[in-house]
N, C-alpha and C positions, 0 to 999 in steps of 0.2 A: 512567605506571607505569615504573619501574625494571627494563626488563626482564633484564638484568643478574644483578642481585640475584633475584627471580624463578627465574630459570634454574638459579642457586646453591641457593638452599634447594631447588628440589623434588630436583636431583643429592643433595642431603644427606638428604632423606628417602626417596628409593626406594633411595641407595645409591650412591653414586661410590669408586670407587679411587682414595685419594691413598696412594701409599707410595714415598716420598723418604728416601735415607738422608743425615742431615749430614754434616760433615766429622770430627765426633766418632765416628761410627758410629751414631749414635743414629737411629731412624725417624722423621720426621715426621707428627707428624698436623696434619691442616690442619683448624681447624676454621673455623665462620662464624657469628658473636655476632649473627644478626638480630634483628631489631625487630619481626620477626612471629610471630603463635605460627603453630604447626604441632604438634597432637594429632594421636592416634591410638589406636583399640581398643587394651587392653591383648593380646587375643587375638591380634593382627596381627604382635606384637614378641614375644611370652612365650607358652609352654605354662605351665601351673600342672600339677605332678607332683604334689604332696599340701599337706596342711593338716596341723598339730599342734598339738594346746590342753595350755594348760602346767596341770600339775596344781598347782595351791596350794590356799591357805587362810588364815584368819581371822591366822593368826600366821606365816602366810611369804607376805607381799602384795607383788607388784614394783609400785614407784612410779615406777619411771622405765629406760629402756631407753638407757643412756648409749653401751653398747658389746654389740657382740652377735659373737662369735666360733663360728662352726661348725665342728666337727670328724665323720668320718665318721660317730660315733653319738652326739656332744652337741652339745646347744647352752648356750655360757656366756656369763650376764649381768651385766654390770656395772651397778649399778642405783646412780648417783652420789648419789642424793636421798638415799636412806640409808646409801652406802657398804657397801653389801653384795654378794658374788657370789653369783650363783644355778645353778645346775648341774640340766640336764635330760635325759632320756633322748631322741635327736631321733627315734625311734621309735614310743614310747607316747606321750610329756609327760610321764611322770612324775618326781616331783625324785628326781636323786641325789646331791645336796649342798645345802653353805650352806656361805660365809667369813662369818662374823661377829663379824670379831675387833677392831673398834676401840677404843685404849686404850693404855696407856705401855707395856706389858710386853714382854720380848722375842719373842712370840709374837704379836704384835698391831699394828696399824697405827693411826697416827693421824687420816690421812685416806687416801682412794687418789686417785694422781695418775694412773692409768694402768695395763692390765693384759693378759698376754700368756697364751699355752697353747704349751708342749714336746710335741708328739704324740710325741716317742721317749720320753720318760721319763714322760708321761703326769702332768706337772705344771702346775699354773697359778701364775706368777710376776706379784706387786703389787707395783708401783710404789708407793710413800711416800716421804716429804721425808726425802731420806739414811738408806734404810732398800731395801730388797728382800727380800722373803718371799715362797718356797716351799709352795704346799698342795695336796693332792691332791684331787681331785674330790668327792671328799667329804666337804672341809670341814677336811681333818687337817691340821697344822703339821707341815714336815716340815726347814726351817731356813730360816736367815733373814741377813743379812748387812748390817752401819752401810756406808756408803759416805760420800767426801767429796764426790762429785759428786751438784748438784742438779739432775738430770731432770724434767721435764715429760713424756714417751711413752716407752713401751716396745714393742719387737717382735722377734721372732726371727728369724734369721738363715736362709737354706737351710742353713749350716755347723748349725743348732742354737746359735749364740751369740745371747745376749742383745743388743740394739741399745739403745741409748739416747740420747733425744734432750735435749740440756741449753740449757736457754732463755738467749736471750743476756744476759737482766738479771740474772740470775742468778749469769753464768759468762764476765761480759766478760772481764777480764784476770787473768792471773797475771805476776807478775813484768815488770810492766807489756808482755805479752806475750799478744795473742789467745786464747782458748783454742778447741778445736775445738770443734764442737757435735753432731755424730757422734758417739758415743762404744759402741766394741764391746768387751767383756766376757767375761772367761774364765768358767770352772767357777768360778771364787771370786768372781766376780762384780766381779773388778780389772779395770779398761782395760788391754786387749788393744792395739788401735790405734784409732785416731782419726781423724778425718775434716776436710774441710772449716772451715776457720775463719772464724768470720763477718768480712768487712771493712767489713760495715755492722749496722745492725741489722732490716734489713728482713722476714728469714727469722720475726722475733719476731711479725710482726702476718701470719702463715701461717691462715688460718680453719681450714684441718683439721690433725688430728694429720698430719706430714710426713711418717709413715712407719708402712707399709700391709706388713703379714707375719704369718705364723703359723708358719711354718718352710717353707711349700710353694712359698712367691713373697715375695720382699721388694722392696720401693719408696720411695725417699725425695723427698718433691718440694722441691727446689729454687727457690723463687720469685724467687731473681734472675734465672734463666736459662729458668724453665717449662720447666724437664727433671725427667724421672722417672731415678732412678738406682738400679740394682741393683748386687747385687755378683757379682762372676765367682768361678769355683773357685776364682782363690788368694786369695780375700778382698778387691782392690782391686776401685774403686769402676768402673761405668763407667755413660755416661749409656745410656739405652736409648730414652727416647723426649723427642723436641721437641714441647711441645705449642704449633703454631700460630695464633693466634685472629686473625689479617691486622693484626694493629698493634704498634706497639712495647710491649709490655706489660712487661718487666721495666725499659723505661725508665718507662715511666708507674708501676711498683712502685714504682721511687727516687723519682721525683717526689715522690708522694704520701708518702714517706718522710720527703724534705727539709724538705716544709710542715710533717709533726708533730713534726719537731726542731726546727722555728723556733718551736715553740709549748710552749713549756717547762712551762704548765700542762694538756697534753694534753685537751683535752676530748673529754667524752663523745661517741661516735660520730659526730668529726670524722674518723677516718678511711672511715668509708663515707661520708660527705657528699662529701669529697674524691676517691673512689674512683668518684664517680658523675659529679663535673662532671670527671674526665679521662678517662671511657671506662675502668676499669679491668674485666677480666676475671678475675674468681676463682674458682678452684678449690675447690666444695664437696667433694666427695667421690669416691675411685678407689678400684675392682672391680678384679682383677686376677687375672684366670681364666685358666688355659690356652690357651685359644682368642682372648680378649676380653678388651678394656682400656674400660670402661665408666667412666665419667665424666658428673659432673654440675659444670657450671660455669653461673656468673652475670656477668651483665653490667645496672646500673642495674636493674630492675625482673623483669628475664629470666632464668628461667631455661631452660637445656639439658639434655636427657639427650643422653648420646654411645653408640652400640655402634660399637666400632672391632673390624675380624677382623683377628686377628694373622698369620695365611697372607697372604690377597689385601688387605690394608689397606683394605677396602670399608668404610663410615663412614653409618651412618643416623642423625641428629640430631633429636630433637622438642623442639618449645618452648614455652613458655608465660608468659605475664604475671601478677606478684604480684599481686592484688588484694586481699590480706588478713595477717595477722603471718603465717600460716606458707608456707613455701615450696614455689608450684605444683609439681603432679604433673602432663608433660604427658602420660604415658601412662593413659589414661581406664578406670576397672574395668568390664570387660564379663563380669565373670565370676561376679560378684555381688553386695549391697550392700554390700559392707565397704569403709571406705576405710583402703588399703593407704598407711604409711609408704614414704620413698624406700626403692630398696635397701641394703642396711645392709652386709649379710655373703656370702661365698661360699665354696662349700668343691667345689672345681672347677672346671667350670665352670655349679653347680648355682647360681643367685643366691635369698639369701634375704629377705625381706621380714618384718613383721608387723602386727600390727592388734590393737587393744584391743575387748574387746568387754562393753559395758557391761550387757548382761544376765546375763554369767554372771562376770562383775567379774575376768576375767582375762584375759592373751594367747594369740593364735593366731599361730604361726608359719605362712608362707606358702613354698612352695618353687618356683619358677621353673629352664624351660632356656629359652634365648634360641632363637630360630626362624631358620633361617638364610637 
């Protein structure tokens, strides 16, 4: 036995302090991409504060929970299958909206690529192919603006500005000149300033949207570097955390980079084939709470939950083995039969979840505080 290794994972699951700061200023988090699971009761990691069943019906049915945005007293879905948002009381469930505007007009989108919420001005801004519209909770067009630049995400700034992220196939060169792929946005929804320019194209094969905000916390993850980057008061960028997994993983990023550029007819999911015979580490998805920087990353078959405390850097890791198309849960529901989706959304440091529930043919929203 590895005792080693051993000794590592159970410091990750009852709790070790790694808080190391780079040369950037940014914190380290060290994580550890084992080979073994390690569950645990959901009750041991989570309190459960309430439940919410979303009020629909026979002609307002969500098909798909693409994006889930919680604000103090809503919850907003983006439901990609139809391209519709959905608008709920997080209180009752009851709706208090609908976007369902797809179509050519200038009040309407064609498709959504992506969708954010203004809590100052109590607006929900959709992303479309060279297009941004404005609507309010309840479904009203309130304006709308063509843009030249083609984004793939959108999210809001602590400033209140719009972020947008522009995919590199998209937005390689101008004047045979990089273009950045950051891109922040006035009141008119014109580039303000600009960020980071790709020098490769690796940041394109990102698994999640790169950039995590609603106005209260913003995060952009970098995959060349496995840094999280926020912005400071005067708008410029700074890195805030290094995520560690013990290996070279933005070098094994380009690697696997290098191999899908030699392959000029790109094949279908050569790069996670790729990504599994180099050991590569990926970031599924980051919570970004006051308190806790919650993280779920993969490695070949595995995946991880992370709760990192942002005070004492203490770090509890669980893990679990893919056995099936969708992606292990390793914290286990002891709270009742429902099986709970990853967590999706947070609005604090409250994390929210949800669950479909097939007898009464609609969702339940789940609200979690992490146990400390």
């Amino acid at each position: 036995m590895n005792y080693k290794l051993l000794l590592a994972v159970l410091c990750l699951c009852f709790g070790c302090t790694h808080k190391v700061s780079e040369t950037d200023g940014s914190i380290r988090v060290k994580l550890l991409p084992t080979q073994i699971e390690n569950t645990a009761p959901m009750s041991e990691v989570l309190s459960m504060k309430k439940k919410v069943l979303l009020e629909t019906d026979e002609e307002n049915l969500i098909g798909e929970i693409s994006k889930l945005i919680t604000t103090p007293d809503k919850y907003i879905i983006w439901d990609s299958e139809q391209m519709i948002v959905f608008v709920f009381d997080r209180n009752t469930g009851k709706k208090i909206g609908l976007i369902d505007a797809m179509g050519q007009g200038p009040q309407e989108y064609v498709t959504i690529l992506d969708i954010t919420y203004n809590k100052t001005s109590d607006e929900i801004l959709i992303l479309s192919p060279k297009k941004l519209l404005v609507y309010t909770p309840k479904g009203e067009f309130k304006r709308g603006e063509s843009t030249e630049l083609f984004g793939v995400h959108i999210a809001l700034t602590p400033m209140g500005k719009a972020a947008v992220y522009a995919d590199y196939s998209e937005n390689e060169t101008v004047d045979k000149k990089i273009k950045d792929n950051l891109l922040v946005l006035n009141a008119d929804f014109k580039v303000e300033k600009s960020y980071m320019p790709f020098k490769t194209m690796v940041n394109s094969f990102v698994r999640i949207n790169p950039m995590i905000g609603n106005g209260d916390s913003f995060l952009y993850y970098d995959k060349c570097t496995d840094k999280l980057y926020g912005f400071a008061p005067d708008n410029s960028l700074e890195a805030l955390y290094t995520l560690d997994y013990g290996n070279d993983n933005a070098e094994i990023a380009t690697k696997v980079l290098s191999d899908l550029e030699s392959d000029k007819g790109m094949q279908p999911y050569k790069g996670v084939s790729l990504e599994k015979q180099y050991q590569y580490c990926g970031l599924n998805n980051v919570l970004n709470t006051p308190s806790y920087l919650f993280l779920i990353y993969s490695q070949n078959d595995y995946y991880h939950y992370v709760f990192y405390h942002k005070v004492d850097g203490k770090i509890r890791q669980f893990s679990k083995k893919q056995m099936g198309i969708a992606p292990p849960i390793p914290l286990i529901n002891d709270f009742d039969e429902v099986q709970y989706y990853p967590l999706l959304s947070n609005e604090g440091d409250t994390l929210i979840s949800y669950a479909f529930l097939q007898e009464k043919d609609t969702f339940v929203m789940i609200e979690f505080e992490i146990k400390d």
